[in-house]
C-alpha positions as MATLAB code, in Angstrom:
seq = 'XXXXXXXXXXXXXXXXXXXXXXXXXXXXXXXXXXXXXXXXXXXXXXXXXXXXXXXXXXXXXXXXXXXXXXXXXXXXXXXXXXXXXXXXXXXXXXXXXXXXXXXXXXXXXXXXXXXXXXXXXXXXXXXXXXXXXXXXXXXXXXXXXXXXXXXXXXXXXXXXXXXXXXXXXXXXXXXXXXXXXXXXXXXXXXXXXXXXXXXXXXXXXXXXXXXXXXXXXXXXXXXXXXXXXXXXXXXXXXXXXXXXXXXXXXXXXXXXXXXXXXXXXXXXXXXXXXXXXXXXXXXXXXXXXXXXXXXXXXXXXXXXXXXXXXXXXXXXXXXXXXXXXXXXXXXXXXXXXXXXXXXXXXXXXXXXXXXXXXXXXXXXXXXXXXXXXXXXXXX';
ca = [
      53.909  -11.555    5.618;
      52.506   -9.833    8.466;
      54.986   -8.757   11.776;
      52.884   -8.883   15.165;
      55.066   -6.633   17.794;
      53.560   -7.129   21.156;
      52.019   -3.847   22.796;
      51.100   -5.653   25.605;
      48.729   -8.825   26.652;
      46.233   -7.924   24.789;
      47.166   -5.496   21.466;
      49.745   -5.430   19.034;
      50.185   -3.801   15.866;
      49.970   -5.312   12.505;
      52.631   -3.778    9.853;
      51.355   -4.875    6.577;
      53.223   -5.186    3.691;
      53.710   -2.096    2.045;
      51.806   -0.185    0.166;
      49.197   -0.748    2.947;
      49.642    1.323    5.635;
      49.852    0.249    9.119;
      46.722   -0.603   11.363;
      46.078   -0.892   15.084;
      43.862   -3.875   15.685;
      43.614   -6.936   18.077;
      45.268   -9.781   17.791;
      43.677  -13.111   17.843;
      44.568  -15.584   20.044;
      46.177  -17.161   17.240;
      48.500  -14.439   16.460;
      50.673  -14.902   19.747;
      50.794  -18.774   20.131;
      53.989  -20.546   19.764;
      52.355  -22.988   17.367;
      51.708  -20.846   14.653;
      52.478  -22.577   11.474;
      53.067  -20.849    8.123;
      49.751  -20.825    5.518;
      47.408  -19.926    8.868;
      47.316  -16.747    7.786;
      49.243  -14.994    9.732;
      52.851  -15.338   11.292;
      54.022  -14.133   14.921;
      57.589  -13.112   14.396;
      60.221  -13.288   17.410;
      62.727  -10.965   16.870;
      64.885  -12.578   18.986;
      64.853  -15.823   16.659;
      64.127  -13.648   13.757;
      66.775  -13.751   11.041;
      69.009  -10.682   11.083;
      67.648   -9.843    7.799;
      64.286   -9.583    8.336;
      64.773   -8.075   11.832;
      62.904   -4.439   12.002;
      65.486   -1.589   11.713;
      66.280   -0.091   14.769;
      66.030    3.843   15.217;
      66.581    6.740   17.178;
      63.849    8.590   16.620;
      60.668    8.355   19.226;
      58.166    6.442   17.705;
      54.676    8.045   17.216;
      51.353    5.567   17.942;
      50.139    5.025   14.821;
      52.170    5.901   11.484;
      55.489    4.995   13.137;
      59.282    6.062   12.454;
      59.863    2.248   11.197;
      56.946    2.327    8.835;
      58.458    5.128    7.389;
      61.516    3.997    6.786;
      60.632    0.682    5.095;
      58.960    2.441    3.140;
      61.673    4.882    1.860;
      64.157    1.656    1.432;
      61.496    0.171   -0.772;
      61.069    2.775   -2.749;
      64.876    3.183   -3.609;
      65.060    6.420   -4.767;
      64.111   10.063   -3.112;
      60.497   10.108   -2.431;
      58.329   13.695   -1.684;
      56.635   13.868    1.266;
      53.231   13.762    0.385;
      54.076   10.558   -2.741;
      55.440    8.932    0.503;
      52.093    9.341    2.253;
      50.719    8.333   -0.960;
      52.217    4.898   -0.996;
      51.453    4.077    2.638;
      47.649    5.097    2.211;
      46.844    7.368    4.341;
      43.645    8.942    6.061;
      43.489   13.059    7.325;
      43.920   10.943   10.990;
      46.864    9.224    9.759;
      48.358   12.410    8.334;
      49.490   13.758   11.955;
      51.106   11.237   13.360;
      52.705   10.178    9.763;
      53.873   14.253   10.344;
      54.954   13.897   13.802;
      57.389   10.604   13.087;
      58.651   12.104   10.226;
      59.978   15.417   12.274;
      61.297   12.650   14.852;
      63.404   11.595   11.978;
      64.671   14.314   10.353;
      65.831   15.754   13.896;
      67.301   12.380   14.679;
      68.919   12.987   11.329;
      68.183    9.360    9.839;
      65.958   10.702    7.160;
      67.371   13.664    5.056;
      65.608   16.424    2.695;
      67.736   17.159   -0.771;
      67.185   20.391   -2.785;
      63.655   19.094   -4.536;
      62.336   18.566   -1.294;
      62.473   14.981   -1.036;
      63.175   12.314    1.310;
      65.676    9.989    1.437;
      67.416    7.439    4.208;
      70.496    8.888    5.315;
      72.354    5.335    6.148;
      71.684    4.459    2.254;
      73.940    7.124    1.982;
      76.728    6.449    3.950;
      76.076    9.525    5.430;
      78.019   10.256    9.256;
      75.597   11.819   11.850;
      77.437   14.210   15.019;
      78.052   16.677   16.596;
      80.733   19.329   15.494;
      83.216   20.199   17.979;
      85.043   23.378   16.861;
      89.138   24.830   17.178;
      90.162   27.801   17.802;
      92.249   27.544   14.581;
      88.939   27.304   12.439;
      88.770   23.781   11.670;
      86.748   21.489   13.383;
      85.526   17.816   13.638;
      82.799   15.644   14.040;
      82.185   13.237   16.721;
      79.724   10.211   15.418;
      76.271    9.748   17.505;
      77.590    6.106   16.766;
      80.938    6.096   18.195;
      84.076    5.318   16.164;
      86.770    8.111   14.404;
      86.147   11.765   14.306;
      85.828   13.109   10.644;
      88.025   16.026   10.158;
      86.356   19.451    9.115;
      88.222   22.206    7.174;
      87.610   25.862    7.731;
      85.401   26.335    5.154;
      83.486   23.875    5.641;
      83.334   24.636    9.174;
      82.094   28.320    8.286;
      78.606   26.754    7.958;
      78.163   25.659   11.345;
      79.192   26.777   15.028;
      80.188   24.703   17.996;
      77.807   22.165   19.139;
      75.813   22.034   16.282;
      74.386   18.835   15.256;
      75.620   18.011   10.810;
      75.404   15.200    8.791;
      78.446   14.949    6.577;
      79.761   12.839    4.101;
      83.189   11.186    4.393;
      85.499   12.870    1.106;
      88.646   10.876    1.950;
      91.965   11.461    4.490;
      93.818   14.133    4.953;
      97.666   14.732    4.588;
      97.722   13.642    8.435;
      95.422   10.341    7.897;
      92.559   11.879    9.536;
      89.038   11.279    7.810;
      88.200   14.648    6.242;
      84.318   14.940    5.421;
      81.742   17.870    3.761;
      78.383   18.642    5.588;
      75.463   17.587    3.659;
      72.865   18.763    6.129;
      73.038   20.794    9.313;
      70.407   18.729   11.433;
      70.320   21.052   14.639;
      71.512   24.514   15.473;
      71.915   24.804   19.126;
      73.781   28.614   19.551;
      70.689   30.562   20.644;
      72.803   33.311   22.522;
      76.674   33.832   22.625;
      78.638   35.635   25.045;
      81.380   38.012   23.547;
      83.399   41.304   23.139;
      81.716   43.789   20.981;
      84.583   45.046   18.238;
      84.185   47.543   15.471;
      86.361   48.089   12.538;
      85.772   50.429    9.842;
      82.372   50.834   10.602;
      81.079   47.188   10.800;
      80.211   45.747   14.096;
      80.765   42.209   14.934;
      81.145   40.176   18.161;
      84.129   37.944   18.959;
      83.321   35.001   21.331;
      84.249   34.057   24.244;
      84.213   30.610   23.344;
      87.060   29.722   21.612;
      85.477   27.014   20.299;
      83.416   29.445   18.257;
      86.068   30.627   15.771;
      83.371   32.975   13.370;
      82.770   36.705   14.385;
      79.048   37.605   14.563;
      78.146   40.636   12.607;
      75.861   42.646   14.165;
      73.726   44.889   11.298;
      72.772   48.471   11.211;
      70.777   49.722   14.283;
      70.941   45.957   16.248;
      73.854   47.530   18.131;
      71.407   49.372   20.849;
      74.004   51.749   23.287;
      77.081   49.057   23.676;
      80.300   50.565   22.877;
      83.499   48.849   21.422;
      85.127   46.452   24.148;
      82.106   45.742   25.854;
      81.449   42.247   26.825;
      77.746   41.740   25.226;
      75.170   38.672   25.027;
      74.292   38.514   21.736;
      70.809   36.931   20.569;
      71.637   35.038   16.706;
      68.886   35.726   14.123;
      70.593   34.320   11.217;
      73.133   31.181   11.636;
      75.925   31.000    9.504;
      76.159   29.462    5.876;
      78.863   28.425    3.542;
      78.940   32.268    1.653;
      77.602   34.197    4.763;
      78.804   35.431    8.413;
      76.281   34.534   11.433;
      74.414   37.776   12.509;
      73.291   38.723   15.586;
      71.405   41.330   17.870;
      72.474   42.892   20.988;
      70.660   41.142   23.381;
      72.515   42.560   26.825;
      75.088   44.459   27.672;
      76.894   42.426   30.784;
      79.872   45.143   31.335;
      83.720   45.911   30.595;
      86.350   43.162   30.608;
      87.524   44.408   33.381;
      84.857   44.915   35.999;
      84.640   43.404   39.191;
      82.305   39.900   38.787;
      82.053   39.633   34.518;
      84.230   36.510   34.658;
      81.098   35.114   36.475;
      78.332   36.559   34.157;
      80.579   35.339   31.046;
      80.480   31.930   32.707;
      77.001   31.530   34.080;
      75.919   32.476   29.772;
      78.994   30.831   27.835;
      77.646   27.373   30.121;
      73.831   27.818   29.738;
      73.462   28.005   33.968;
      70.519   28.808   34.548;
      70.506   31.991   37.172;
      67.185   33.138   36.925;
      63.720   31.746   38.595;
      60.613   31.859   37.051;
      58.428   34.158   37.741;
      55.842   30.958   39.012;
      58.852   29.732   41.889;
      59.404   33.267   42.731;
      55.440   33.963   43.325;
      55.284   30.507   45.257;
      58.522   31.786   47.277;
      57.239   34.920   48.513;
      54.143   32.895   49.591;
      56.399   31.062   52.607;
      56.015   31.771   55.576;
      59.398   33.709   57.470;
      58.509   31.405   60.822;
      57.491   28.515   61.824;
      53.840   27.924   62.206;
      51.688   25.994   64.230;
      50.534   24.033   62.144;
      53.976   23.223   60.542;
      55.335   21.687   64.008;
      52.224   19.044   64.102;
      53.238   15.392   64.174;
      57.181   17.074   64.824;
      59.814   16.776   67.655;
      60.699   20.280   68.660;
      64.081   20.438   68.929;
      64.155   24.589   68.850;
      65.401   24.702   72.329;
      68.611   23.243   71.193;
      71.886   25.725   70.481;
      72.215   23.942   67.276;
      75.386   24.757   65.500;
      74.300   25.094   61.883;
      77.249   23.535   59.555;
      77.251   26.044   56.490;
      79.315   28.899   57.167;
      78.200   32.261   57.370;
      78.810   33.101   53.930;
      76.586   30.168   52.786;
      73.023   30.678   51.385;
      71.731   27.864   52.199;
      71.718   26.464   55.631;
      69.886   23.199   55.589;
      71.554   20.602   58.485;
      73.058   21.678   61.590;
      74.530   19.687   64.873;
      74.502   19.847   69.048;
      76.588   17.566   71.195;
      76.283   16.894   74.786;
      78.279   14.700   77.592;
      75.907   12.091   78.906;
      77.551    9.637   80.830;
      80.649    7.961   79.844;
      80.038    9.022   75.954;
      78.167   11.878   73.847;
      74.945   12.191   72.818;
      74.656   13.750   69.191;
      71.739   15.826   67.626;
      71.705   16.347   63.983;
      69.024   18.355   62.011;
      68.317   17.970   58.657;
      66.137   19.949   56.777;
      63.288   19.337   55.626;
      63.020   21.273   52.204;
      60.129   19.021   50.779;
      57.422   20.086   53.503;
      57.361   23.072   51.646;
      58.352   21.872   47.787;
      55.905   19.980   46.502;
      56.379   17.313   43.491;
      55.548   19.018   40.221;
      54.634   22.552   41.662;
      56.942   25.628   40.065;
      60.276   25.713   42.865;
      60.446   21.477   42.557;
      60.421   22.176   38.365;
      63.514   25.031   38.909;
      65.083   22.931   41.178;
      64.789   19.994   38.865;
      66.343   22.046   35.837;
      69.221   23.182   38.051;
      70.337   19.584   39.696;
      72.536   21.483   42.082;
      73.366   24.867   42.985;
      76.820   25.939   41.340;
      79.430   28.169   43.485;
      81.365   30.909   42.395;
      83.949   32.681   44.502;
      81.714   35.769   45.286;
      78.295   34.188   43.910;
      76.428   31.251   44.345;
      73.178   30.236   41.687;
      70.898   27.827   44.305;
      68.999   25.289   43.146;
      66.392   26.071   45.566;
];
């Protein structure tokens, strides 16, 4: 049986039944017309009147044109049993061309975490498993839990197992029972997606090994920072530290001293803990700071064409004077028997452009953040 999937008016793509592998083609006429009848050769299916059985698997990875994410994972079900990577690409048939894309959906679904990798080095469907995909939110305590992509009950993590992962990261696990409180207790069975790059912390030293505590209390494991990583930071300082090994079940995380932000208790660190602990970003690139020197200070000729020039006005700008920004301001008059009000506005896009290096900052920021002695603009 053949599935047409509409691309459009005038392609689809034709998923035949495996071992062939997948090819783009046109359709005929035929293929999309509502009185197809079975033994023509072909059949249009509708998923929407499709039984649920033969309905294509849905999945969260992005597909890639060509070898696709659903491809490969009828083709794992088929097979039944863990398949290598390159017996996989055996059974669908593939080309060198077909090799890159088959590569390309196949990363799409082991970071989407529906397709796992045992010990051997083969593949295998991670919902045949009954295996929970999340993301681990960790206690201060040193237990943790994971909260399912899919929604439903958070599966309880014990401190050891939580010793292979930090905060945030994204773990398949496999649900091991209840535990004395009811809660679903589970053991990860893959960590699909380390996301600590950098963590903020106090530098500590104790009988001459060096490790970091966070600042995130989330993050319950001490990075250990290893011989001559340390650079000049003394004990108590409040350091970024750059991971270059993440932890495991038998081994502490380990870490380099990135940057030294200051003592605990210097004027402003609060704000440099928080603007690293939350990923703000506080720094341009160098592109929007080239393009910002660029600007004019004043206003040129040129820039007043097809304008009202309101200069003339004592406008009242409405930022106070602490702000860095000061982008609308007012001026009121008494004409007649009422007011007549004046407000200017701005305009910030006569001199950021869509797609040019301040619009792509700005875009990354969202909206300046303000702290009580610092501001980070989004412009």
């Amino acid at each position: 049986v053949y599935q047409f999937r509409h691309l459009g008016d005038e392609e689809c793509i034709v998923y035949n039944r495996l071992p062939c592998r997948p090819t783009r083609t046109r359709a005929h006429p035929c293929a999309h017309s509502r009185d197809a009848r079975p033994g023509d050769g072909a059949v249009a299916d509708n998923p929407r009147i499709m039984p649920s059985s033969r309905r294509p698997a849905r999945t969260d990875a992005p597909d890639v044109p060509g070898v696709g994410a659903e491809t490969i994972l009828a083709a794992l079900r088929d097979a039944g049993v863990p398949v290598p990577p390159d017996e996989l690409a055996q059974i669908l048939r593939l080309g060198r061309r077909d090799r890159k894309t088959f590569d390309a959906s196949l990363q799409a679904l082991l970071r989407a975490g529906e397709v796992l990798v045992n010990r051997k080095g083969e593949l295998l469907v991670a919902a045949k498993l009954g295996f929970t995909r999340g993301r681990v939110e960790g206690h201060a305590d040193g237990f943790g839990f994971v909260v399912p992509d899919e929604g439903g009950d958070d599966v309880f993590l014990n401190p050891r197992e939580m010793h292979k992962v930090l905060h945030g990261d994204r773990v398949a696990v496999r649900v091991t029972g209840t535990d004395r409180r009811g809660r679903l207790e589970g053991e990860i069975v893959e960590v699909l997606e380390r996301v600590n790059r950098e963590i903020v912390g106090r530098l500590h030293e104790e009988r001459g090994v060096w490790f970091v505590e966070a600042e995130n209390r989330r993050i319950s494991q001490d990075i250990v920072i290893p011989p001559g990583e340390r650079g000049k930071a003394k004990p108590g300082a409040v350091v970024v530290v750059e991971l270059v090994e993440q932890p495991s079940e038998h081994r502490e995380a380990a870490g380099r001293i990135k940057e030294v932000l200051g003592h605990p208790t210097d004027a402003g660190i609060e704000i440099e803990i928080a603007l690293r602990k939350h990923a703000l970003p506080f720094e341009f690139s160098r592109e929007a700071v080239r393009q910002a020197k660029r600007l004019p200070a004043d206003v040129r000729a040129a820039d007043r064409k097809g304008r009202e020039d309101v200069t003339h006005l004592p406008l009242v700008t409405i930022d106070g004077e602490t702000a860095k920004d000061f982008d609308d301001a007012v001026w009121c008059e008494k004409k007649g028997r009422g007011f007549r009000l004046v407000v200017a506005i701005a305009d910030v896009s006569h001199y950021v452009r869509d797609g040019d290096a301040l619009d792509g900052d700005a875009r990354e920021r969202g909206n300046s953040v303000y702290f009580p002695r610092r501001v980070i603009p989004m412009l």
